[in-house]
DRENPA-3360 file (N, C-alpha, C; in nm, 2 decimals, always signed):
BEGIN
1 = XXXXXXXX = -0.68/-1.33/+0.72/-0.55/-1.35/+0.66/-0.46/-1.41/+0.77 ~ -0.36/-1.51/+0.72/-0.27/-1.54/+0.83/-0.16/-1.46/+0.84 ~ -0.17/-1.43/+1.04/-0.02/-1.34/+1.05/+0.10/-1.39/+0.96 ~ +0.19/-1.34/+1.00/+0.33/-1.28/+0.90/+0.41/-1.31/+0.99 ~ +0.53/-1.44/+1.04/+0.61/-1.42/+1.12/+0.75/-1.35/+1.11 ~ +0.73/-1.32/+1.19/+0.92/-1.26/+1.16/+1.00/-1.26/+1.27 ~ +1.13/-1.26/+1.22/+1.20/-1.31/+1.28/+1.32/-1.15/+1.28 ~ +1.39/-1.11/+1.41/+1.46/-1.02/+1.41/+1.63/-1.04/+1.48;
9 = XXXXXXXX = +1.68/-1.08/+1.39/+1.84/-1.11/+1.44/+1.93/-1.01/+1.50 ~ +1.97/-1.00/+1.59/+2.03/-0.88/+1.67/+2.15/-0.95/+1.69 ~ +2.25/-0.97/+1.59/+2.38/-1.04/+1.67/+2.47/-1.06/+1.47 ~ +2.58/-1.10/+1.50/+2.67/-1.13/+1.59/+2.75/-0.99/+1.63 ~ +2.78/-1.00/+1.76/+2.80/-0.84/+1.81/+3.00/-0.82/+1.76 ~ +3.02/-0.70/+1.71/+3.11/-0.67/+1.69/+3.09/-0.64/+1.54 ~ +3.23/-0.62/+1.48/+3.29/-0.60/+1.29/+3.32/-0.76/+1.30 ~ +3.22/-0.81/+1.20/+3.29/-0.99/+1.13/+3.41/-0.93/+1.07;
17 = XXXXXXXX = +3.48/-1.08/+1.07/+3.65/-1.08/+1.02/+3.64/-1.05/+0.87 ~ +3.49/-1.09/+0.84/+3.45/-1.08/+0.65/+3.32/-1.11/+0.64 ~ +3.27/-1.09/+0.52/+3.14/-1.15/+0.47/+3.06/-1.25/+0.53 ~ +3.20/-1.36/+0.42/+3.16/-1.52/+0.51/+3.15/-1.49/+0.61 ~ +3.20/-1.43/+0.70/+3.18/-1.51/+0.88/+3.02/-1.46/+0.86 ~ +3.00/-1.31/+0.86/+2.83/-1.28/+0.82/+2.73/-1.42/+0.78 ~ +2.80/-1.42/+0.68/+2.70/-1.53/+0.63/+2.67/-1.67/+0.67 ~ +2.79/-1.71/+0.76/+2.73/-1.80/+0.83/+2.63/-1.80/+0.93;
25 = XXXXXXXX = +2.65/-1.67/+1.00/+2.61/-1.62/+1.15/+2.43/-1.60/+1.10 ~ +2.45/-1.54/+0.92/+2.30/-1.54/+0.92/+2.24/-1.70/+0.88 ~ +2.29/-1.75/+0.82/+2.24/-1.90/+0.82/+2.23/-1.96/+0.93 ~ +2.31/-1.99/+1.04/+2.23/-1.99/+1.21/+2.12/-1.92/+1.18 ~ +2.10/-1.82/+1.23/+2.02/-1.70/+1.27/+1.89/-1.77/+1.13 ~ +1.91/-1.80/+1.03/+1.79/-1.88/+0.91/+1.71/-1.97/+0.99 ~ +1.83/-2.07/+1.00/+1.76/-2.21/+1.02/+1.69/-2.25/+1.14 ~ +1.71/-2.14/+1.23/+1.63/-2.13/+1.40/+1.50/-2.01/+1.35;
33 = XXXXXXXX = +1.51/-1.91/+1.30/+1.41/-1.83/+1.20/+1.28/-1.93/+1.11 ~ +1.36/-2.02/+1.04/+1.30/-2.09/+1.00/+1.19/-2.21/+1.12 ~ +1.28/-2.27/+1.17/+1.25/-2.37/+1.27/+1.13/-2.32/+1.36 ~ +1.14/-2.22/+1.43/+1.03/-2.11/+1.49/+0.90/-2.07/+1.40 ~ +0.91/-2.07/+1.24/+0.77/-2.08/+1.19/+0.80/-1.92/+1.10 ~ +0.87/-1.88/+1.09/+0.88/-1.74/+1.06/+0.95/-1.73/+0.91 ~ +0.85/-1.64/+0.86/+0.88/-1.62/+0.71/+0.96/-1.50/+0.66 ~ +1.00/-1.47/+0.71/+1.07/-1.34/+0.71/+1.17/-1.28/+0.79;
41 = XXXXXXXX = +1.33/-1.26/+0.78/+1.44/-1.22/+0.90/+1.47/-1.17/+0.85 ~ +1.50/-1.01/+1.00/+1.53/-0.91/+0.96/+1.65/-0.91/+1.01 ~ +1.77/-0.85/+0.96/+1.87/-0.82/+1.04/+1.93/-0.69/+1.05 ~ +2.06/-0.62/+1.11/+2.06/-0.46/+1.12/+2.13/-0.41/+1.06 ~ +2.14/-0.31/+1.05/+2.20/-0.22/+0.94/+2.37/-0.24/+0.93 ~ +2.39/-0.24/+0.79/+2.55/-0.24/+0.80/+2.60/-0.42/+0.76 ~ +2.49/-0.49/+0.81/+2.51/-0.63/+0.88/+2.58/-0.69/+0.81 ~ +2.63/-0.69/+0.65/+2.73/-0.82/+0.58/+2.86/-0.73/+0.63;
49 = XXXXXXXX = +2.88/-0.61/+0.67/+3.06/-0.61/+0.72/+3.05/-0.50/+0.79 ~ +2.96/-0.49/+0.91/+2.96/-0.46/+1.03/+2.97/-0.26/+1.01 ~ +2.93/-0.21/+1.11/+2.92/-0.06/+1.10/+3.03/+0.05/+1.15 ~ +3.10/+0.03/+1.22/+3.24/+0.13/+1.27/+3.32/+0.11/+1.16 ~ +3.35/+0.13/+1.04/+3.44/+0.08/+0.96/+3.54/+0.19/+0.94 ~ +3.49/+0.31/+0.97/+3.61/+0.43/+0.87/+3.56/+0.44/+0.70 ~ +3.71/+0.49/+0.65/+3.70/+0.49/+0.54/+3.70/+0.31/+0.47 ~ +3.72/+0.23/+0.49/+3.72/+0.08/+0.42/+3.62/+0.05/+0.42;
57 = XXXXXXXX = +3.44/+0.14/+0.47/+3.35/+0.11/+0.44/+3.32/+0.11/+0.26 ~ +3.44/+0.19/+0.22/+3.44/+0.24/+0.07/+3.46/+0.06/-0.01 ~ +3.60/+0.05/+0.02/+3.64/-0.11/-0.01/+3.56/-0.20/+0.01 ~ +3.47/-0.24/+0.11/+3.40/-0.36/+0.10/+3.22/-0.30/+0.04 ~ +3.22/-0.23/-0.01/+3.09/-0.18/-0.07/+3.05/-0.25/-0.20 ~ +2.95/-0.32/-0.26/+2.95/-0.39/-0.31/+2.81/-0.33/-0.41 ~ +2.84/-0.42/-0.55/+2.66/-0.37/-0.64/+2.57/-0.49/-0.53 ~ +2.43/-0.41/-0.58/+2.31/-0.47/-0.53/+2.31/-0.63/-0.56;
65 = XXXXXXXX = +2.31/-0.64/-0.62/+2.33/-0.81/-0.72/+2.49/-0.85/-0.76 ~ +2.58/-0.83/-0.59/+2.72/-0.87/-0.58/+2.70/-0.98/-0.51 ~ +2.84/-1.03/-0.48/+2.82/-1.16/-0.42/+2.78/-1.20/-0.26 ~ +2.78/-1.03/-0.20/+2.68/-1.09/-0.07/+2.51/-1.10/-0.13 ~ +2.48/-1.03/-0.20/+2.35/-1.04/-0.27/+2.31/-1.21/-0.29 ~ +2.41/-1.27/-0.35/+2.40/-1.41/-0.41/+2.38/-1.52/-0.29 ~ +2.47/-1.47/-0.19/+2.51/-1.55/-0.06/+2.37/-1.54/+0.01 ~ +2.32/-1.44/+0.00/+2.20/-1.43/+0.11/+2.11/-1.48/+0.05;
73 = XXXXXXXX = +2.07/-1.47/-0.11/+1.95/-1.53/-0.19/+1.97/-1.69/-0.15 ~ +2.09/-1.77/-0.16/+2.09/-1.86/-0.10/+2.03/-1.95/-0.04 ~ +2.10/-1.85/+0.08/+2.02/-1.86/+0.25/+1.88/-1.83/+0.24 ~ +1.83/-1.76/+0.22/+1.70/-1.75/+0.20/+1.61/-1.86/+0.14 ~ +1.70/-1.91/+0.00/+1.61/-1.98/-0.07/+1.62/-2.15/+0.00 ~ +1.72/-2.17/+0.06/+1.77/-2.26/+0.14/+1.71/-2.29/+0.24 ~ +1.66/-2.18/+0.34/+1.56/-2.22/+0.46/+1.40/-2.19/+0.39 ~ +1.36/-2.10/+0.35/+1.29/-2.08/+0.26/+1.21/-1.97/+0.35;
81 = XXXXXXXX = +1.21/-1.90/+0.35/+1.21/-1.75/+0.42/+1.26/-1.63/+0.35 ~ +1.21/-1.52/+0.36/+1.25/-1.39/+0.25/+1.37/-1.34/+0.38 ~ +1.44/-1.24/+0.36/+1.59/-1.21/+0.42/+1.58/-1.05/+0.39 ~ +1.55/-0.98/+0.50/+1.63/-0.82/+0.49/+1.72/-0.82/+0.54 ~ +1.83/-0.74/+0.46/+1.97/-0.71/+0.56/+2.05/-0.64/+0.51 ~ +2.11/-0.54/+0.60/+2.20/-0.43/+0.57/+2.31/-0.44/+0.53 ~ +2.35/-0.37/+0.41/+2.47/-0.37/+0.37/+2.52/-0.23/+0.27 ~ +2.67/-0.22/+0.32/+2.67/-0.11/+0.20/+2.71/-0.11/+0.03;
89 = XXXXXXXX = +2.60/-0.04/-0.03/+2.59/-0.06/-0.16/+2.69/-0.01/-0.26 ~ +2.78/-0.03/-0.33/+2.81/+0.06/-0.44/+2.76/+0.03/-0.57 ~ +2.74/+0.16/-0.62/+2.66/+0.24/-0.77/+2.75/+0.28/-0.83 ~ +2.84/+0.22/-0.94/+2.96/+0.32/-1.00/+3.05/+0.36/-0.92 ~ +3.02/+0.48/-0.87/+3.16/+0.54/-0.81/+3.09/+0.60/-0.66 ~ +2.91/+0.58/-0.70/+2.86/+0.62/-0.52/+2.88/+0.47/-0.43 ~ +2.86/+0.52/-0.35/+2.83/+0.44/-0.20/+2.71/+0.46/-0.15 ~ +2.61/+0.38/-0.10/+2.49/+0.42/-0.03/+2.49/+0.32/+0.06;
97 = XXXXXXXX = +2.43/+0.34/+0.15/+2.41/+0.26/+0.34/+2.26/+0.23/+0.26 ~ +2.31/+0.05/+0.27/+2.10/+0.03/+0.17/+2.05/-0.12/+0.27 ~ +1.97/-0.12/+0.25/+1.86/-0.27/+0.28/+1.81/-0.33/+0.17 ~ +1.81/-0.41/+0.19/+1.79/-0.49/+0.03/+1.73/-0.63/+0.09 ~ +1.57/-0.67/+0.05/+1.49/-0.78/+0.08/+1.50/-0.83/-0.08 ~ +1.54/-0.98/+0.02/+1.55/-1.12/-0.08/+1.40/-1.19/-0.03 ~ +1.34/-1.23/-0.13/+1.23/-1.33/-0.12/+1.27/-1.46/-0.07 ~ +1.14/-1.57/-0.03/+1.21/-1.72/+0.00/+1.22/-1.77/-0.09;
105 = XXXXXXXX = +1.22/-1.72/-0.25/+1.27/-1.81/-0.34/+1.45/-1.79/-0.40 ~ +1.47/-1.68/-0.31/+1.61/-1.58/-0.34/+1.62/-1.51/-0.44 ~ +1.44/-1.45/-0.46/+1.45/-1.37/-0.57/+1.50/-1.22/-0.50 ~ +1.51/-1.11/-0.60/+1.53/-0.96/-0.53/+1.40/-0.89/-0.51 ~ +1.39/-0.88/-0.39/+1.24/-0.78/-0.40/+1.19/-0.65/-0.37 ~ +1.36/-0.63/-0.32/+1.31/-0.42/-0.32/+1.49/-0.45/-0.26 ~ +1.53/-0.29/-0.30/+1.68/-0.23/-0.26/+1.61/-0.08/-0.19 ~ +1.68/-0.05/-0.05/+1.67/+0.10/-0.04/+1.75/+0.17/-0.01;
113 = XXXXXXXX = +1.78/+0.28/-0.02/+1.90/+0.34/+0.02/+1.86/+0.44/+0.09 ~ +1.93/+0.46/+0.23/+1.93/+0.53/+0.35/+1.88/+0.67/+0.30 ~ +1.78/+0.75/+0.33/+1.77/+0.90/+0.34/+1.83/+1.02/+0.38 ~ +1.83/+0.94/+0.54/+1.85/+1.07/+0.62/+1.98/+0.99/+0.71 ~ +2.07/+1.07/+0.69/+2.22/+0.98/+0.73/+2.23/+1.04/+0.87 ~ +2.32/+1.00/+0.95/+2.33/+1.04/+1.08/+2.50/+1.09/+1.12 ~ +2.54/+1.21/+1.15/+2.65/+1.23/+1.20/+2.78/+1.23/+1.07 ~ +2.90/+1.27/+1.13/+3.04/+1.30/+1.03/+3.03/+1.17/+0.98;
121 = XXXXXXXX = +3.06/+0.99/+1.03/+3.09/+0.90/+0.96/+2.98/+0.86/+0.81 ~ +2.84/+0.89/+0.86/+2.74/+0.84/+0.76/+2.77/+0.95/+0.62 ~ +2.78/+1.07/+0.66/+2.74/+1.20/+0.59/+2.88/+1.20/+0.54 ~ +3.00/+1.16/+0.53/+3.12/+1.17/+0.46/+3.13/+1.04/+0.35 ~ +3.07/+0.93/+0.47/+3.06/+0.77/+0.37/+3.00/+0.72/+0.26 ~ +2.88/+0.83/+0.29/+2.76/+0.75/+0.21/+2.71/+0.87/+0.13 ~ +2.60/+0.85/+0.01/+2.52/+0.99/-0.05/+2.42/+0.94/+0.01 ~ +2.26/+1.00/+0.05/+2.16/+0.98/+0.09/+2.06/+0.93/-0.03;
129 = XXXXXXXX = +2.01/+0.84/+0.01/+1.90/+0.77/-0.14/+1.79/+0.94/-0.16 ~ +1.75/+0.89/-0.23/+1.64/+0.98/-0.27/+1.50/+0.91/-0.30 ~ +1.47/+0.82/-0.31/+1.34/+0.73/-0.27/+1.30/+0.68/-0.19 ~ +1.22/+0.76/-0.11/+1.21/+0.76/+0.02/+1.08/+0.64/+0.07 ~ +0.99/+0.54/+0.01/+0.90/+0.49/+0.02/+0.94/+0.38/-0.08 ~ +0.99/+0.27/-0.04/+1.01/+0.13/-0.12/+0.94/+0.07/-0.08 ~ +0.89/-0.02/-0.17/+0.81/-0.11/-0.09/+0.80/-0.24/-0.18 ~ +0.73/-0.38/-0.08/+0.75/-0.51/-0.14/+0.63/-0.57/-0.12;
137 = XXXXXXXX = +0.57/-0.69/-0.21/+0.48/-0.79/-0.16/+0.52/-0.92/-0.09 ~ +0.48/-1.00/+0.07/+0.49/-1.12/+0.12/+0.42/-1.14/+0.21 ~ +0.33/-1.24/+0.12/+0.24/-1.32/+0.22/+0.14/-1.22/+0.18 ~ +0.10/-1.19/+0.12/+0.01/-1.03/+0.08/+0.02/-0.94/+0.19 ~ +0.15/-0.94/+0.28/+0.13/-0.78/+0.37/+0.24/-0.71/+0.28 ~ +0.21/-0.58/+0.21/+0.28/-0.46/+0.20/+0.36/-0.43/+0.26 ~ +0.51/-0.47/+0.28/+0.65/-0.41/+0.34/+0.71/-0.27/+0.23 ~ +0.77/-0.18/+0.35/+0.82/-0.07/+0.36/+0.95/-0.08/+0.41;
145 = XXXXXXXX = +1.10/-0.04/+0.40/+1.22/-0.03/+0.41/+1.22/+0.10/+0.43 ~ +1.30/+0.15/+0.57/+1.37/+0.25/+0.60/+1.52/+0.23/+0.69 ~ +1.63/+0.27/+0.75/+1.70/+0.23/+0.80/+1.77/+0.33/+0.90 ~ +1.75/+0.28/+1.00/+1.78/+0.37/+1.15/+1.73/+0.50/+1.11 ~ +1.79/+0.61/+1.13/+1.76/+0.77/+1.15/+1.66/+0.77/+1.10 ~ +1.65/+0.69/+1.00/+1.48/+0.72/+0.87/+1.34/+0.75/+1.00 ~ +1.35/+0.64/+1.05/+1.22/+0.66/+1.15/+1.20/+0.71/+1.27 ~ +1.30/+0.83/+1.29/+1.32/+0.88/+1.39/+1.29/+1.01/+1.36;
153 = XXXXXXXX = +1.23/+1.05/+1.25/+1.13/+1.14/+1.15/+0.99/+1.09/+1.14 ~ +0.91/+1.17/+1.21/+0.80/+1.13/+1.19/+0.74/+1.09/+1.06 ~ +0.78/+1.19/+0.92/+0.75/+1.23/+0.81/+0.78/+1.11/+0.72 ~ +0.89/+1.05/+0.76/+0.90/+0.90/+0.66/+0.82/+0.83/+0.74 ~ +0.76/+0.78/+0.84/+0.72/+0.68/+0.87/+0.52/+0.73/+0.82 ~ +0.49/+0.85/+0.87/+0.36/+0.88/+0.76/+0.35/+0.86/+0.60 ~ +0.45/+0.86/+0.52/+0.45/+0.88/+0.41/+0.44/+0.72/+0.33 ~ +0.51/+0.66/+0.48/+0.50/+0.51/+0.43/+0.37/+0.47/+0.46;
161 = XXXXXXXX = +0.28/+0.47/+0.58/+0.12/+0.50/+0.62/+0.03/+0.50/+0.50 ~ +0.09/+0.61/+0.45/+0.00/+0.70/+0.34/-0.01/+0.61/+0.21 ~ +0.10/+0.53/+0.22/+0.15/+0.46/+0.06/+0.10/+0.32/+0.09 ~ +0.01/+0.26/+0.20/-0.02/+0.15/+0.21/+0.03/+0.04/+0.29 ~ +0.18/+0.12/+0.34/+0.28/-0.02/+0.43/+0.20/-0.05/+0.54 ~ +0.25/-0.19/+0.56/+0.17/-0.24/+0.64/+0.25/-0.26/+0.78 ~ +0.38/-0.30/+0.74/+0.50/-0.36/+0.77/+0.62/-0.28/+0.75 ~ +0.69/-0.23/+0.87/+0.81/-0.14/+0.80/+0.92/-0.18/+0.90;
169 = XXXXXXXX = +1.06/-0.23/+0.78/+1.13/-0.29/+0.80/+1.24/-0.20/+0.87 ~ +1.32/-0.18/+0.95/+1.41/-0.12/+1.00/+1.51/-0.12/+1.09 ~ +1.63/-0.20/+0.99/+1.73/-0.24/+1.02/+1.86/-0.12/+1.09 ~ +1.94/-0.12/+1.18/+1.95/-0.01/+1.27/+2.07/-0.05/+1.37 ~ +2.15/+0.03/+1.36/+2.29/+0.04/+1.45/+2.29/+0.18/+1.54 ~ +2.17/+0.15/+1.64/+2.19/+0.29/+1.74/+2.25/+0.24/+1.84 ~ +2.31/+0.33/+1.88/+2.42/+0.31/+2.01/+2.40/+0.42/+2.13 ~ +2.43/+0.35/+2.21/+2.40/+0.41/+2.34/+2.47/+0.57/+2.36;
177 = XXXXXXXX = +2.37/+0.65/+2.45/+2.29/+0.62/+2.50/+2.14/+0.71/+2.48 ~ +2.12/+0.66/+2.37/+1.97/+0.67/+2.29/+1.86/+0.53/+2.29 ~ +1.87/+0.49/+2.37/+1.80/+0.39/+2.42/+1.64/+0.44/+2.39 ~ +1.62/+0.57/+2.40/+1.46/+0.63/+2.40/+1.43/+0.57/+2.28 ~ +1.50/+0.55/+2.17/+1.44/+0.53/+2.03/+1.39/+0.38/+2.00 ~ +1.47/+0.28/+2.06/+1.38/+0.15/+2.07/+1.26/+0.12/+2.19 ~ +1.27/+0.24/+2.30/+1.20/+0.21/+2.40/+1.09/+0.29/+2.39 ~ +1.08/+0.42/+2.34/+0.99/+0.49/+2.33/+0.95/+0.56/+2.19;
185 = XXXXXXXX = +1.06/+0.55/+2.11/+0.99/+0.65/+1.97/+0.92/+0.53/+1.88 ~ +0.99/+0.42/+1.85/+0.91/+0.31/+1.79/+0.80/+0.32/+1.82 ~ +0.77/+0.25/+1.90/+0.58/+0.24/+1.93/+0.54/+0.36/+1.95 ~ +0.56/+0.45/+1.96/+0.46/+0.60/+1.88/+0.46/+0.61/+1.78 ~ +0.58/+0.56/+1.71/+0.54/+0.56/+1.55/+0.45/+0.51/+1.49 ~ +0.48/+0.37/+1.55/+0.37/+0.26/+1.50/+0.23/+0.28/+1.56 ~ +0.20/+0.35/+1.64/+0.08/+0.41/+1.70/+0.03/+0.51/+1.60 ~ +0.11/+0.63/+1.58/+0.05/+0.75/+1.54/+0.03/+0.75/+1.38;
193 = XXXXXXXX = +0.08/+0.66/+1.33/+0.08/+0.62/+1.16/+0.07/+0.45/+1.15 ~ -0.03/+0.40/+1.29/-0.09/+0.27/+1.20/-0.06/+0.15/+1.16 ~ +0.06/+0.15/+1.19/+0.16/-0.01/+1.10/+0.21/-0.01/+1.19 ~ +0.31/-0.17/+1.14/+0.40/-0.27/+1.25/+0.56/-0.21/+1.22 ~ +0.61/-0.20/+1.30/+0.71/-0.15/+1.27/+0.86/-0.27/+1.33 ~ +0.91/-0.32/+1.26/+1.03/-0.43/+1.29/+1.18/-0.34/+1.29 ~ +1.25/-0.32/+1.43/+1.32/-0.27/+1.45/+1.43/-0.35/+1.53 ~ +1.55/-0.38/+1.37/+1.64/-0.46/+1.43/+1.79/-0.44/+1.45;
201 = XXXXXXXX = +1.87/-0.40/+1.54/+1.96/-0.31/+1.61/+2.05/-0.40/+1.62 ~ +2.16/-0.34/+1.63/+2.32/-0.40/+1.65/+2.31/-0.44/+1.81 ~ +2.43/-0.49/+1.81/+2.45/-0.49/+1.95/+2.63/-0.50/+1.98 ~ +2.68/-0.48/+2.11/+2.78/-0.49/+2.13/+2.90/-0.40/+2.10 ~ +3.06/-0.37/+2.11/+3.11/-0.27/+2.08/+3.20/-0.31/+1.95 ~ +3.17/-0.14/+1.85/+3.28/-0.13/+1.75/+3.37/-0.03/+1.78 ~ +3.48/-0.05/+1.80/+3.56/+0.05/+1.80/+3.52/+0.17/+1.98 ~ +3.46/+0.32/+1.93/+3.42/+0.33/+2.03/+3.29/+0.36/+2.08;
209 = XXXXXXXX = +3.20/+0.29/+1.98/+3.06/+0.27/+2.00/+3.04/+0.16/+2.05 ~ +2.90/+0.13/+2.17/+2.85/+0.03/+2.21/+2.68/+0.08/+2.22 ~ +2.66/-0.05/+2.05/+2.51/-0.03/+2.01/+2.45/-0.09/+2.15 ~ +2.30/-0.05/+2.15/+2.20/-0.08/+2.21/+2.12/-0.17/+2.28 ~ +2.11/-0.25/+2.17/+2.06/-0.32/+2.11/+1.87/-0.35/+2.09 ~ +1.84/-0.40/+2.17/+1.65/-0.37/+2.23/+1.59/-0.37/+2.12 ~ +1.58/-0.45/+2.00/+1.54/-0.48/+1.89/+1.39/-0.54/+1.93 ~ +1.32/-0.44/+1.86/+1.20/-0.50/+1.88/+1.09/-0.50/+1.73;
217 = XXXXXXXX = +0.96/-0.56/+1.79/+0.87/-0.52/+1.68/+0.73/-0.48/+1.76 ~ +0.68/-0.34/+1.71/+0.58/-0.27/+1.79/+0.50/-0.29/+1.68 ~ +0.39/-0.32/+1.72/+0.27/-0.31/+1.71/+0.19/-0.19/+1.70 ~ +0.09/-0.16/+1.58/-0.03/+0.02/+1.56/-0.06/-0.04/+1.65 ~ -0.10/-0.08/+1.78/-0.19/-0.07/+1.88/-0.10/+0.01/+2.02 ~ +0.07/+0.04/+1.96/+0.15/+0.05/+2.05/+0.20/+0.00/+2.15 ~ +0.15/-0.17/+2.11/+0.24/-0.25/+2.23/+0.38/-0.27/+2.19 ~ +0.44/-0.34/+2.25/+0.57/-0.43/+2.19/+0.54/-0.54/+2.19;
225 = XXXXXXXX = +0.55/-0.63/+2.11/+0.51/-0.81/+2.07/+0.63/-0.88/+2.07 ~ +0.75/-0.84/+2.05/+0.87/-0.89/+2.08/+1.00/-0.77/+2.13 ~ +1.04/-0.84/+2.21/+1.19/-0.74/+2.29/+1.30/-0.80/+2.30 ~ +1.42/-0.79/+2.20/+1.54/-0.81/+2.24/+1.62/-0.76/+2.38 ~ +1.72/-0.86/+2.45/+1.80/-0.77/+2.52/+1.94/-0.68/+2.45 ~ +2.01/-0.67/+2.52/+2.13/-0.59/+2.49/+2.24/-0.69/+2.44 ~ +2.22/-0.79/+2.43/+2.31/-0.88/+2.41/+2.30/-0.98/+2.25 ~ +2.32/-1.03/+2.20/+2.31/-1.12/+2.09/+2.17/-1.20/+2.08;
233 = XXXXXXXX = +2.09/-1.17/+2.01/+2.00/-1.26/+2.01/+1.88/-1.26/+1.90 ~ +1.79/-1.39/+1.92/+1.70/-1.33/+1.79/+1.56/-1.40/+1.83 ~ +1.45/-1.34/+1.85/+1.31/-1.29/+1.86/+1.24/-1.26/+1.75 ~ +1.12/-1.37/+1.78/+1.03/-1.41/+1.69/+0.87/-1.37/+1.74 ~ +0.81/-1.29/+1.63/+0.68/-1.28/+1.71/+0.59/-1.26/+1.58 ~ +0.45/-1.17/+1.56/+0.35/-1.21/+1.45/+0.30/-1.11/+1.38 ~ +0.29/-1.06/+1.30/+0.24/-0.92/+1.23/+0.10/-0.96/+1.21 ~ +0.01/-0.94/+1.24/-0.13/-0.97/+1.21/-0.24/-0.87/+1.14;
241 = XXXXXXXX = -0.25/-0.89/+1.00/-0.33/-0.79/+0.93/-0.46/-0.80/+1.03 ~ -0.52/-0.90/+1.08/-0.65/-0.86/+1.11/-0.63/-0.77/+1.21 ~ -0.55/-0.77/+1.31/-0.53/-0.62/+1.47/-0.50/-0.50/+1.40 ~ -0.43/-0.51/+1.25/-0.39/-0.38/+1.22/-0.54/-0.34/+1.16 ~ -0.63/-0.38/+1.13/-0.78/-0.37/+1.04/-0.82/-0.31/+1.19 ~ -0.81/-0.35/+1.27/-0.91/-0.38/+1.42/-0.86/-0.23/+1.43 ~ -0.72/-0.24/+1.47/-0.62/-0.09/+1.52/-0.69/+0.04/+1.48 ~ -0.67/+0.02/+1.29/-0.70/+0.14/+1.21/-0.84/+0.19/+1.27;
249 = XXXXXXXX = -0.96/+0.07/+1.23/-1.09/+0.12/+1.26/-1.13/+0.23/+1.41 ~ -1.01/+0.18/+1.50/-1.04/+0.21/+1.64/-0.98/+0.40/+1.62 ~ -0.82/+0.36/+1.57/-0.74/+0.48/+1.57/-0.78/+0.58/+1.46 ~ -0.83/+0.66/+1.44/-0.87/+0.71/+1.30/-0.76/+0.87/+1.22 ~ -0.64/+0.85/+1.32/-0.53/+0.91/+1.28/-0.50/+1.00/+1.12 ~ -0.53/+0.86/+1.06/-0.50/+0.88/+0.87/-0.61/+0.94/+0.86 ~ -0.75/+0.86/+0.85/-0.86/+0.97/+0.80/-0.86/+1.08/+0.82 ~ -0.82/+1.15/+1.00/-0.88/+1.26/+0.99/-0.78/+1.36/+1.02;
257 = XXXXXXXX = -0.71/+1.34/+0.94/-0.61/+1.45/+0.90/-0.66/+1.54/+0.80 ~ -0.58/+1.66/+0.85/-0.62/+1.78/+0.74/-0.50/+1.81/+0.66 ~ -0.48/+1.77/+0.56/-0.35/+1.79/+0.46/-0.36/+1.95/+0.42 ~ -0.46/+2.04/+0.44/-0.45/+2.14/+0.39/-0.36/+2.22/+0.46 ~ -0.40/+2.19/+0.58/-0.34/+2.25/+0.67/-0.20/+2.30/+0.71 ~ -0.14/+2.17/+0.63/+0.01/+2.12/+0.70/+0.09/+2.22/+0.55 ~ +0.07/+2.26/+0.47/+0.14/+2.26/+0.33/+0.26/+2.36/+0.43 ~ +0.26/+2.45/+0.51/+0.41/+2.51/+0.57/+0.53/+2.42/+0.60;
265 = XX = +0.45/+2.25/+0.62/+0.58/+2.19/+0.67/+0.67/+2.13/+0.54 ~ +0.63/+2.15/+0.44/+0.72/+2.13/+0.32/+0.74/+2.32/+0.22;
% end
């Protein structure tokens, strides 16, 4: 099967003035995505109106199928590449911190909503989704959606393992100075449960955070295949079903687990 490129946008650093500016910054960030050979860009959490917001995260919260939804199917269908990217959702009267993958034809191909929220701003702003394992078809690899804190739980990133992902998307505003989690907990994840893991981070300062940035995509073999720096940028590299076939056969992690065992940890 042929690898799966992707492409991981770590920029524009700061809160955009609005949407639009977003949306141009991701149409750059497309047409160099595109140009590079890559079917697929990820971008980080929050990303159509940026993540330090306060309470006006409430105000610019939008339905799934609103008009940043439209803007990005677009872009997508425009360079011709599928599009993850963070934004916050409203449901009626909730709010959810979600990811939502557009196909390259700018169809909809999965919405998720954040699980496990992090700290007073997430846990006052947002409700926590309750479907914890979304998943999508492109290019025949199986993508999985989680978003920052999600995979910093061993338990979601097995569950996704368990359900087939091949590919797990994970758009992400960590800020310093937690640097361990793009430098060291990613690729143990992706080691210890098997799949590629695309982890794509903010960068730069909101307010009085200054994200990380170090966006990468690790590899089940536990390498890294691409590394952002701390600064604005965007890094392209290859998800390849046949090393994750090679990986599994070698790592035998999934098979030889004892599920009986574990029933105390639920």
């Amino acid at each position: 099967m042929t690898p799966l490129r992707i492409a991981l946008f770590q920029g524009p650093s700061g809160v955009p003035a609005s949407t639009a500016d977003s949306i141009a910054a991701l149409d750059g960030a497309a047409r160099r995505a595109a140009a590079a050979g890559a079917r697929l860009l990820l971008t980080d959490e929050l990303f159509l109106t940026g993540y330090a917001l306060g309470e006006a995260v409430a105000d610019l919260a939008e339905p799934a199928d609103g008009p940043g939804a439209h803007a990005v199917a677009r872009v997508a269908a425009e360079h011709g590449l599928a599009i993850g990217y963070g934004y916050p959702e409203r449901d009626g009267g909730t709010v959810f911190n979600s990811l939502q993958l557009i196909g390259p034809d700018g169809t909809r191909l999965a919405n998720y909503r954040k699980t496990h929220l992090f700290g007073e701003y997430e846990t006052t702003s947002f409700t926590p989704g309750r479907d914890l394992v979304v998943q999508a078809e492109l290019d025949g690899v199986r993508i999985g959606l989680l978003i920052c804190y999600d995979v910093e739980f061993p338990e979601t990133v097995r569950a996704h393992a368990l359900a087939g992902t091949e590919l797990l998307l994970v758009p992400t505003a960590l800020m310093r100075p937690y640097e361990i989690v793009p430098q060291t907990i990613v690729p143990a994840r992706a080691w210890e449960s098997q799949l590629y893991i695309a982890y794509a981070n903010r960068c730069g300062v909101e307010g009085d955070l200054t994200f990380a940035g170090l966006s990468c995509l690790a590899a089940p073999d536990g390498t890294v295949r691409a590394r952002a720096g701390a600064g604005e940028d965007l890094v392209v590299a290859d998800v390849d079903p046949e090393l994750l076939r090679a990986s599994r056969a070698e790592n035998t992690y999934l098979g030889d687990r004892r599920p009986a065992l574990y029933t105390s940890l639920t």
